[in-house]
N, C-alpha and C positions, 0 to 999 in steps of 0.2 A: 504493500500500500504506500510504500514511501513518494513509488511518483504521482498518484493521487495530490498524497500530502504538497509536494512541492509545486504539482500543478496549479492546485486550487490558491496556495498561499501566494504566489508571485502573482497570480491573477488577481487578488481581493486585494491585496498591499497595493496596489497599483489603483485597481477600480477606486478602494478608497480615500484614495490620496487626490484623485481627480473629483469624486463625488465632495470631498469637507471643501478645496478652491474653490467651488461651484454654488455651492452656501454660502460663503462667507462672500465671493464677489458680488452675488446677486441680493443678497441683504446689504450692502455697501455700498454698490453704485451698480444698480439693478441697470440703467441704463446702454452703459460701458460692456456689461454681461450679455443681455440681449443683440446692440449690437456685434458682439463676435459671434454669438450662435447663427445670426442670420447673416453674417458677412457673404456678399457677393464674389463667390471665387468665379463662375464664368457664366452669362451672362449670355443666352439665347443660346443654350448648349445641349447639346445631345442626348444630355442625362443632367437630372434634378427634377426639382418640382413643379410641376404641371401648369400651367396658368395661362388667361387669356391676353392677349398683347393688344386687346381695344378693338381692333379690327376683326374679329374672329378669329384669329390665326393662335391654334395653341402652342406658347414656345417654353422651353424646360429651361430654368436657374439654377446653376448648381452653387447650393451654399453650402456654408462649414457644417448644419447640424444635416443635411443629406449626402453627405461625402460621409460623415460618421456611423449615422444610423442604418443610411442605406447600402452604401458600397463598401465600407470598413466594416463592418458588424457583420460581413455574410460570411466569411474567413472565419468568427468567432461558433457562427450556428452549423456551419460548415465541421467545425472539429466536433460536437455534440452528435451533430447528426452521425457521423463517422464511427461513434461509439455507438449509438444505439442500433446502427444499418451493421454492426461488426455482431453485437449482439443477439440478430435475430437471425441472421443468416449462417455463421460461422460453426461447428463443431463446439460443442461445449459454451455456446453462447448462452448467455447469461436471461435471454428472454426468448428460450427456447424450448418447448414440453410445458409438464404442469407445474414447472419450480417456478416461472415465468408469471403464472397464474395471478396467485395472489398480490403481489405487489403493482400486476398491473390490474387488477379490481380493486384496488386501494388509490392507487393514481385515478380513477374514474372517479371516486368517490371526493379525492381529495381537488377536485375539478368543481363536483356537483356540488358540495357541503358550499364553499366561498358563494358561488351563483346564485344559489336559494339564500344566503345570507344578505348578502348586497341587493337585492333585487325586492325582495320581502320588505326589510328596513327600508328601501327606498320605497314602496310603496306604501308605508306606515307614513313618511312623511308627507304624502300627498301626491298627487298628478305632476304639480309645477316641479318639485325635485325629481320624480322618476325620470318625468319627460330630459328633464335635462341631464340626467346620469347614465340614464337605461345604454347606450351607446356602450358603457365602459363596464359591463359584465363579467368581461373577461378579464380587467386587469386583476382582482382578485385571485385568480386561477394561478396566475405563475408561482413558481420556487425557486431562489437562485441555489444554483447550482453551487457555488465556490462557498459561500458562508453556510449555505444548509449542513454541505461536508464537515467545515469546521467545528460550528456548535456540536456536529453528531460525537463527532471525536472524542470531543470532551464530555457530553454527555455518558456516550456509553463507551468507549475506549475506542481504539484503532482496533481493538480484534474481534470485535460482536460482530454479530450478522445482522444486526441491523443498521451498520454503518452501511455494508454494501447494499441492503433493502431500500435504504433512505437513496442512495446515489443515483440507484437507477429508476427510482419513483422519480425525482426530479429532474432527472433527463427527459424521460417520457414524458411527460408533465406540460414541463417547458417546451419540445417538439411539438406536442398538439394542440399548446395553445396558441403555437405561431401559425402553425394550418389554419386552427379558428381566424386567427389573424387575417390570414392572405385571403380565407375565403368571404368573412367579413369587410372587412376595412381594406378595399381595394384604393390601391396610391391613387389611378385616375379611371377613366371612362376605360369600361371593359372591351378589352378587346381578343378573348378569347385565342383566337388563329393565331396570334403569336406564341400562342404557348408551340407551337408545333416546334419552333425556332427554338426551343428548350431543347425538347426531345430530340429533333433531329443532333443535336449538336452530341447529347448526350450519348446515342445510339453509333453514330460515326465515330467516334475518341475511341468508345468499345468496342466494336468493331474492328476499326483499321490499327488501332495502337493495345488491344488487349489481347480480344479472341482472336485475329488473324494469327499474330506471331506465337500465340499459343499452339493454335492448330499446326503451322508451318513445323513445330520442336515435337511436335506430338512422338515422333520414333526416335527422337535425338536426345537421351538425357543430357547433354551439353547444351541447349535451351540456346543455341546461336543465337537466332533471334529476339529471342523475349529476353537476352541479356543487353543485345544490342540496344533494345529501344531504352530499356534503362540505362543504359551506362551512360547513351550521346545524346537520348532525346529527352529522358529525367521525368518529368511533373506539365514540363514544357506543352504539347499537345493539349491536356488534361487543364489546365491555365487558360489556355485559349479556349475551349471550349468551354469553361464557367465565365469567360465573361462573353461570349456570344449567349450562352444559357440567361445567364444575368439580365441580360437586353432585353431576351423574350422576357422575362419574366414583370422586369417595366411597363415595355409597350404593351404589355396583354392587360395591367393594368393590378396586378398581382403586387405584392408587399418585397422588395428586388434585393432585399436582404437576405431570403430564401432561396435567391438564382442558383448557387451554386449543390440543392439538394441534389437536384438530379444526374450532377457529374460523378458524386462522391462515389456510389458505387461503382462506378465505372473503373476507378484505377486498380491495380492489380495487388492483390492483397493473399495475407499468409491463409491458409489455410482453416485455421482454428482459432478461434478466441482465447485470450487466457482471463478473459476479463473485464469490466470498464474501468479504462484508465491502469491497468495491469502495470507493473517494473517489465514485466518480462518483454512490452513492446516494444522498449526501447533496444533490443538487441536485434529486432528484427531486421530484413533487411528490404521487405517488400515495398514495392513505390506508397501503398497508403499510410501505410507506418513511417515513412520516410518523408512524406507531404505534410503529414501532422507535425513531427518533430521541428521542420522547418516553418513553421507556423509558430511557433510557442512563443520564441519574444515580438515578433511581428503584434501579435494577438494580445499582448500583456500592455504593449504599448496603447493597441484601438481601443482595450477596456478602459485606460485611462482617458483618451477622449471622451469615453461615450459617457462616463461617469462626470466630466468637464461640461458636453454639452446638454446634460440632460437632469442633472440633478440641483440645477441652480434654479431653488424654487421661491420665494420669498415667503418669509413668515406669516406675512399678514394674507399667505393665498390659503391659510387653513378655514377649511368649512363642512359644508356635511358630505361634500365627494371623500373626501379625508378620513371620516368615521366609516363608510361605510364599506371603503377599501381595506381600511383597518381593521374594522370586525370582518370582513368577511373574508381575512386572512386569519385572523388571531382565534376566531369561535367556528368559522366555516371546514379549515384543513385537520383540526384535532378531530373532530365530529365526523366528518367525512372517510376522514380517512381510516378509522376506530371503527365504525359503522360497515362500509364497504369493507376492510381488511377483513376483521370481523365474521362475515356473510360468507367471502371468500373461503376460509379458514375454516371454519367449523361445518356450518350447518351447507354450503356446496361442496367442505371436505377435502378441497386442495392443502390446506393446512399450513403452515410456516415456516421459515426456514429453522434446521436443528441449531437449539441454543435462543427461540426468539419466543416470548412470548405473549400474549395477545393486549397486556396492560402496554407493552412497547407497544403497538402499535398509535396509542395515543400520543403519546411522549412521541414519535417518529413525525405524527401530525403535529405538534408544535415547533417541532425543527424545522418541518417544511413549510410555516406559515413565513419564514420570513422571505419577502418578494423582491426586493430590491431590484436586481440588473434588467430581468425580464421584465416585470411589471411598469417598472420604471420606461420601458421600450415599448409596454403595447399602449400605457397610457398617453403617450407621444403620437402614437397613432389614431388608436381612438377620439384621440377631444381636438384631433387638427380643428385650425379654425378657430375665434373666438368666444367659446357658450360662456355663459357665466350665469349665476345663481346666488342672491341674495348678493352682488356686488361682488362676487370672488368666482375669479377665474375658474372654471373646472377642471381643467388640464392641470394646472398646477398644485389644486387642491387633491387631486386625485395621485397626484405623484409625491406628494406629503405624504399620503396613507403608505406608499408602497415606502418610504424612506423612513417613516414608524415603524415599519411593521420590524426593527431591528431590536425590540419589545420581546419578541419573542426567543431572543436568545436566550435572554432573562428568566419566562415564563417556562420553556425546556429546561433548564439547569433547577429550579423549582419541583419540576413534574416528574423529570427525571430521581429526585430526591422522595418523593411522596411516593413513586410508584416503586421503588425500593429497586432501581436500575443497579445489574453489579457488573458495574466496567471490565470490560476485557482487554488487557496489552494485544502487542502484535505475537 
């Protein structure tokens, strides 16, 4: 687990070192702050954000917070996705058979539980606040992936089995709430047919640079070919066809942070799983395990912008978006995920992993309540635009709940105590 440990920890030191700049600039000189998030990098440009030019003519801007969110962040969903497509397909993957089961009926749950919380509450306080909230359902849903890890650690040690329960709930998690994302909250006017420009790109890479020179070595254990493309041609190919992939995924009108899902499996990869986030991948020598590793500080670096552009919220933007993101991370993922796990486990009888048992399951649901990176990403999405309610921004109030919900680390180390958690070393 140690590359776990180092992955997550150089990613959070980083995310939150960008996230605390981004509060303090924008409670300071909120103005100075907003201007660099929307700084004009290029200006009736190929890629950015959508908008009409007066005349009918739609032309795209690319600024600093869609260079982060959208083209910088797909490299980040890009290595998640890559563990969980390693998981399900691979030998010994880790969401494969009925061990697979229950953690992912506990991920549904720990989806459903926030939904019905945020949505309920918001309908307690009337029409005028649903109407203005209801858009932002999903930000609730997310787990971040790097702090969830941490707190688990410390809650139940580096050797429980619910450390690795917890990792691969919030991966999954996280994946389907970007789906819900892309299918919901489309960047601009839909335009389906480009998604072909995904596929096709995706299908050609695999094609002519994976299965060809596979087939070609099929009688040859000395893999001429399929050595050759790695040694001269690398990642290279696979590069180019995620950001041709990336473009469909713009013009189709789809969330273009996503673009690069449909490459990922396409590069050629080892055999077997050892794991999500496993030591052992780093020995390996196959191109996906080798496109990840070369990702790692690339990626350490974009979580620190995105935590710059995205978590400068001002103080005075808290209001009832804020509470109901809140709760329906902090009462929604304990509940849910207890519930669903729960149902899973017992009475449908897939059962738990050996060493975990069902009061973890609650204590696993408040580790996952905290939202942070994701949340913070889909509520950027969701409240594009100006809504506001009761004179406070919604966008920003709703990304206050997801930067609370850091509450919950707190509320785990607590639950973890009550429910008589006994730590396990490596």
């Amino acid at each position: 687990m140690y590359r776990v440990w180092n992955f997550v920890t150089n990613y959070s030191i980083l995310l939150i070192i960008g996230a605390a700049i981004a509060l303090v600039w924008a409670n300071t000189d909120a103005n100075s702050y907003h201007d660099f998030v929307e700084f004009i990098l290029i200006d009736n440009s190929i890629i950015g954000h959508p908008h009409d030019d007066g005349q009918g003519q739609v032309i795209r801007t690319l600024t600093v917070h869609y260079l982060v969110n959208n083209v910088l962040m797909a490299f980040f969903f890009a290595i998640a996705a890559k563990e969980v497509w390693e998981a399900m397909i691979l030998k010994n993957g880790a969401l494969r058979g009925r061990k697979a089961a229950t953690p992912l009926f506990a991920t549904l749950g720990g989806m459903i539980g926030p939904i019905a919380v945020y949505l309920g509450i918001a309908a307690a306080l009337g029409s005028e606040t649903y109407d203005a909230v209801v858009r932002g359902w999903t930000v609730p849903t997310a787990t971040d992936i790097a702090f969830s890890y941490v707190v688990g650690r410390i809650v139940f040690g580096a050797g429980h089995p619910a450390v690795r329960f917890l990792l691969l709930l919030a991966i999954t998690d996280d994946i389907l709430g970007l789906i819900i994302l892309t299918v919901l909250y489309p960047s601009g006017a839909s335009a389906p047919i480009w998604l072909l420009l995904s596929v096709a790109a995706a299908v050609g890479v695999y094609v002519l640079f994976n299965w060809l020179p596979r087939t070609l070595d099929r009688s040859d254990q000395l893999r001429p070919n399929s050595t050759w493309m790695r040694e001269k041609l690398s990642f290279w190919p696979y590069l180019l066809a995620g950001v041709v992939s990336w473009y469909g995924f713009q013009e189709a009108g789809l969330h273009p942070a996503l673009g690069l899902l449909p490459v990922v499996p396409t590069l050629p990869h080892a055999d077997r799983a050892f794991g999500i986030f496993a030591e052992a991948e780093q020995y390996l020598t196959d191109l996906l395990n080798q496109a990840e590793h070369l990702l790692k500080h690339p990626v350490e670096v974009i979580l620190f912008f995105f935590g710059l552009v995205n978590a400068g919220v001002e103080f005075a933007s808290i209001g009832s978006p804020t509470w109901l993101v809140f709760f329906g991370l902090i009462i929604g993922k304990p509940l849910g995920i207890l519930l669903f796990g729960w149902v899973a486990a017992h009475p449908m009888k897939f059962g738990l992993p050996v060493g975990m048992r069902t009061s973890d399951l609650f204590v696993i649901g408040c580790v996952a309540a905290i939202g942070f990176t994701v949340s913070l990403f889909i509520a950027s999405v969701a409240f594009e635009g100006s809504v506001a309610i009761d004179g406070v921004d919604v966008r920003g109030a709703a990304k206050m709940g997801a930067l609370f919900s850091f509450v919950a680390a707190l509320i785990s180390i607590i639950a973890g105590k009550m429910c008589r958690v006994e730590k396990r070393a490596d």
